[in-house]
C-alpha positions in Angstrom: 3.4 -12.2 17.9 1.9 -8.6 17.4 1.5 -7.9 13.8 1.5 -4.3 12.7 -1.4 -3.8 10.9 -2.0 -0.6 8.4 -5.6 0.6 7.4 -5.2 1.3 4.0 -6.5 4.1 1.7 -8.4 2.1 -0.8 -10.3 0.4 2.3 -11.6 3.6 3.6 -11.9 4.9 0.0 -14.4 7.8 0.2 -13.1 9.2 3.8 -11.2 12.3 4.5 -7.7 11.7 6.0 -9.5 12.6 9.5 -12.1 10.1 9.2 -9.8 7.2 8.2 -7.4 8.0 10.7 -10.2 7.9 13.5 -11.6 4.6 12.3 -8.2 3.4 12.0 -7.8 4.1 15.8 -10.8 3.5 16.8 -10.7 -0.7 15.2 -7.3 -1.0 16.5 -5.1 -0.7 13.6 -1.4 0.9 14.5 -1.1 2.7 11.0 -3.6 4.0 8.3 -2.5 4.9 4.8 -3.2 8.4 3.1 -3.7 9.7 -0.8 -2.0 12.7 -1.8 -2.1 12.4 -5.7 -4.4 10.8 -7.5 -4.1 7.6 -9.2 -5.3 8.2 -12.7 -6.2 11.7 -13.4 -9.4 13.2 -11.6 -9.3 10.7 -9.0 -10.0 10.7 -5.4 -7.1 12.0 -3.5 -6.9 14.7 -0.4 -4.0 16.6 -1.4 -2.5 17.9 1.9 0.9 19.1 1.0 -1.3 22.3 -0.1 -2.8 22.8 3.1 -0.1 23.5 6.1 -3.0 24.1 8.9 -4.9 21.2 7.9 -1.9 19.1 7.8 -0.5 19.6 11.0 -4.1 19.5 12.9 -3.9 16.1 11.7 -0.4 15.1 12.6 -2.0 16.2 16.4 -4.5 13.9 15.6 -2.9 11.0 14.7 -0.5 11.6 18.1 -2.9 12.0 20.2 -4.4 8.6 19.4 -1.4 7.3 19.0 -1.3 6.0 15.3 0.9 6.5 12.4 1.1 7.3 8.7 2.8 4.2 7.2 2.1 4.8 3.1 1.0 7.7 1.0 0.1 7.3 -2.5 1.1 7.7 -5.0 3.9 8.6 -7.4 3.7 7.2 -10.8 7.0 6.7 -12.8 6.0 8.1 -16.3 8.4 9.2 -19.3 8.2 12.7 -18.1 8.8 12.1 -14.3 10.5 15.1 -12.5 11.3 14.0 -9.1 11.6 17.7 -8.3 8.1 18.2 -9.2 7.1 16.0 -5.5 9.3 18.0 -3.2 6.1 19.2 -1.3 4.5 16.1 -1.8 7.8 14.8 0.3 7.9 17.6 2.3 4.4 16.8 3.5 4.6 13.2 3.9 7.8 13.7 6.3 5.3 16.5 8.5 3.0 13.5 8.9 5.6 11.1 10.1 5.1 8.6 6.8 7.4 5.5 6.4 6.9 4.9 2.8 5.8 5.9 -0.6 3.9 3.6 -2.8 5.6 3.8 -6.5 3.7 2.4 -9.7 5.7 2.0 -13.1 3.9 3.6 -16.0 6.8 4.1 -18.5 7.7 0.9 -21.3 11.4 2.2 -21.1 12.8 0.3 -18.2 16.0 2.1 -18.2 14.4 5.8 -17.8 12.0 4.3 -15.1 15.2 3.1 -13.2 16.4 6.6 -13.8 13.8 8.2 -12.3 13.5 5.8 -9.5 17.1 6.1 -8.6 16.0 10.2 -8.7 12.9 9.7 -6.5 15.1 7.7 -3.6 17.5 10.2 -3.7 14.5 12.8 -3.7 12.9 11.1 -0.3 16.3 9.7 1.6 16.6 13.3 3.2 13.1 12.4 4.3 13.4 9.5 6.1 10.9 7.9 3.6 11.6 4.6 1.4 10.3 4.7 -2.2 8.4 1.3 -2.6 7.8 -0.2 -6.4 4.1 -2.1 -6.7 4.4 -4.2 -9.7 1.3 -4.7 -11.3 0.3 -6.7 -14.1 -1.7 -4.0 -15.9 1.5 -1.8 -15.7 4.5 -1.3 -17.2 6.3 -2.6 -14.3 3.8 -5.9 -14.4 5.8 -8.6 -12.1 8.0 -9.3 -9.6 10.9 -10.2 -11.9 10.7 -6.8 -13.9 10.7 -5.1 -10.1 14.0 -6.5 -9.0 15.4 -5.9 -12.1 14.9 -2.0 -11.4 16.1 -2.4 -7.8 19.2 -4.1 -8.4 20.3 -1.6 -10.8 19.1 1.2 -8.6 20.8 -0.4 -5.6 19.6 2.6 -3.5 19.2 2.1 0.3 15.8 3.3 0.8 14.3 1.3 -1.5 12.1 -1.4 -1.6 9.1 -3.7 -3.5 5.6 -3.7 -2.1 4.3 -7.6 -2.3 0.6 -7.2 -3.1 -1.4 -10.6 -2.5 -3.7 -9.3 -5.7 -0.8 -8.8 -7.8 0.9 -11.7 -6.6 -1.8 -13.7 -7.9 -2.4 -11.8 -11.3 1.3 -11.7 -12.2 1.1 -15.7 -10.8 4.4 -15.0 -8.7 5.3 -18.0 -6.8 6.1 -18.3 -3.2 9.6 -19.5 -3.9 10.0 -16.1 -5.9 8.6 -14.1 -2.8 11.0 -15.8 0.0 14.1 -14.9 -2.3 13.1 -10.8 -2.2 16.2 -9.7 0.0 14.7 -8.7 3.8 16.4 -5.2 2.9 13.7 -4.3 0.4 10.7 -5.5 1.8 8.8 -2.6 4.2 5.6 -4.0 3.8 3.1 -5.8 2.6 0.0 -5.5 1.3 -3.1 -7.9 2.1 -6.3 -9.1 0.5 -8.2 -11.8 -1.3 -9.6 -12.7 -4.4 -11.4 -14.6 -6.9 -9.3 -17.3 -8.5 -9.7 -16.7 -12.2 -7.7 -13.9 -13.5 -9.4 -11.1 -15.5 -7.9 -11.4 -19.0 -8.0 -7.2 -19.7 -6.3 -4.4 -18.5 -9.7 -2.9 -17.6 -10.6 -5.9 -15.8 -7.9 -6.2 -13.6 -8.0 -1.9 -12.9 -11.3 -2.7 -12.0 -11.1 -5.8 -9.8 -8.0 -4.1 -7.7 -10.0 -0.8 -7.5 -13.0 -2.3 -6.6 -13.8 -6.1 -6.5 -11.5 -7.3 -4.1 -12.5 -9.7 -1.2 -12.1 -9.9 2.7 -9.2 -11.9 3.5 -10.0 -15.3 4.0 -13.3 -15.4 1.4 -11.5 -15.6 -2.2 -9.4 -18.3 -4.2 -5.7 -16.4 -3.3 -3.6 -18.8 -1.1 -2.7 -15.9 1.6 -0.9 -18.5 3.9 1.7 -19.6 1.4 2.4 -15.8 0.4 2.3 -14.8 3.7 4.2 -17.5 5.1 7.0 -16.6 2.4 7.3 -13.1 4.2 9.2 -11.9 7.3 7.0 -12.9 10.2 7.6 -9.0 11.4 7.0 -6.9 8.4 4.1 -4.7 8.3 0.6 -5.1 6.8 -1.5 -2.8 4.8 -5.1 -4.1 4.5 -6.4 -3.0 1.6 -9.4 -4.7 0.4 -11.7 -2.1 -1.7 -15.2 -3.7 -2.5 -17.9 -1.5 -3.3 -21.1 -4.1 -3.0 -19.7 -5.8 0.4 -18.7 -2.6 2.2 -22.3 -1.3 0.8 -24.6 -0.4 3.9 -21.6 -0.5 6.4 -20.0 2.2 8.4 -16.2 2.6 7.7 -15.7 1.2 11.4 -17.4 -2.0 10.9 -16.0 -2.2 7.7 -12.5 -1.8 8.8 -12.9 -4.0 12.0 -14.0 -6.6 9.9 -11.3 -6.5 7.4 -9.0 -6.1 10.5 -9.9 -9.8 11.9 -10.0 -11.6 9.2 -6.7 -10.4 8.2 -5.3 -11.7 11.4 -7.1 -14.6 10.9 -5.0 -15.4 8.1 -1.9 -13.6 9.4 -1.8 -14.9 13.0 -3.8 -17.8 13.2 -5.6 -17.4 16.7 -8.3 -16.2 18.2 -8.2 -12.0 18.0 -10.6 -10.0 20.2 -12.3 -8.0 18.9 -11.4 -4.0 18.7 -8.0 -4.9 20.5 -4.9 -3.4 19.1 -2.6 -5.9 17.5 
């Protein structure tokens, strides 16, 4: 079956929304995934909804070689969240055609975080974009369970929960637990492996997800039994970050490599490579 894939930010980390898009294309991806805001203060992120010319130049771009925007990053649900504070963020997202916003949790008060996600879908619905919770265990919103609480009492229609093989693994969600997600709130996925031992530290597991993770297919996550507990049709972000393998690689070998093995595990068969999924 063809398997949209989506070249994620984190996997073409230190590249300008340009560049990613082009080695998305070019490695036969059929989305790639773009940073707006920063995830933790003074991080890497290309902030687009300040630049109009830049931003449409690229939404040419990504036409002409006939990709998409599927995610931008990334909105973080704190105590003081003003959904009114993203409207260009939004506004910007919906010039370059995007499908979803990733959402992280960061506030201990799960009532005002369901607040301010029920404010953030109604923010985006005029937008044609979903608002999509990660859980993380080194977040407030740390597992699968504590996401579906906040969707059920949201009960918003673009909403959804992203189903990150990493934090699957961390927050030990099992596969059972995955299959019962209603179809209705699952817009993608997100793929990559990992060692089998479980950092014990906040730190540890910030640092592993930002920076450790492993090629699909090369760590001690069981990506069949996850994946196998998912639509057969829902989208793919590859997202496998690893400073020491990626070392000495161009972004386009990098990403084509990532890109195969992911359909290795995904789709089973033998994938030629540089053809689009």
């Amino acid at each position: 079956m063809n398997r949209a894939l989506s070249l994620s930010f984190l996997s073409c980390l230190s590249a300008p929304p340009e560049k990613a898009a082009r080695v998305a294309a070019a490695t036969g991806y059929d989305f790639v995934g773009l940073r707006m805001l920063p995830a933790a203060p003074g991080g890497i992120a290309f902030p687009l909804m300040e630049d109009g010319i830049r931003r449409r130049a690229l939404r040419r771009q990504l036409d002409d070689s006939g990709i998409g925007v599927f995610d931008v990053e990334m909105i973080r649900l704190a105590p003081d969240f003003s959904a009114g504070a993203y409207l260009p963020f939004l506004e910007a997202s919906a010039d370059l055609g995007a499908r979803a916003i990733l959402v992280a949790g960061d506030d201990p008060d799960e009532a005002r975080l369901t607040a301010s996600f029920v404010a953030l879908c109604e923010a985006a619905a005029p937008f044609a974009l979903s608002a999509d919770l990660e859980f993380m265990p080194q977040s407030d919103l740390a597992d699968l369970a504590a996401a579906l609480r906040v969707l059920r009492a949201a009960g918003q229609p673009n909403q959804g929960v992203i189903v990150d093989a990493l934090h699957v693994s961390r927050a030990r969600v099992t596969p059972a637990e995955i299959a019962a997600i209603p179809r209705e709130w699952l817009n993608y996925g997100q793929i990559c492996d990992g060692p089998a031992e479980i950092p014990s530290t906040r730190d540890a597991l910030n640092f592993a997800a930002r920076h450790e993770r492993l090629v699909p297919g090369q760590g001690g996550i069981d990506l069949g039994a996850i994946f196998a507990a998912l639509p057969a049709d829902l989208p793919v972000a590859v997202e496998v970050p690893n400073d020491r393998q990626s070392a000495g690689m161009t972004p386009e070998a990098w990403a084509g490599l990532l890109r195969e093995a992911a359909l290795h595990v995904l789709d089973p068969q033998p994938v030629r490579k540089g053809a689009r999924s």
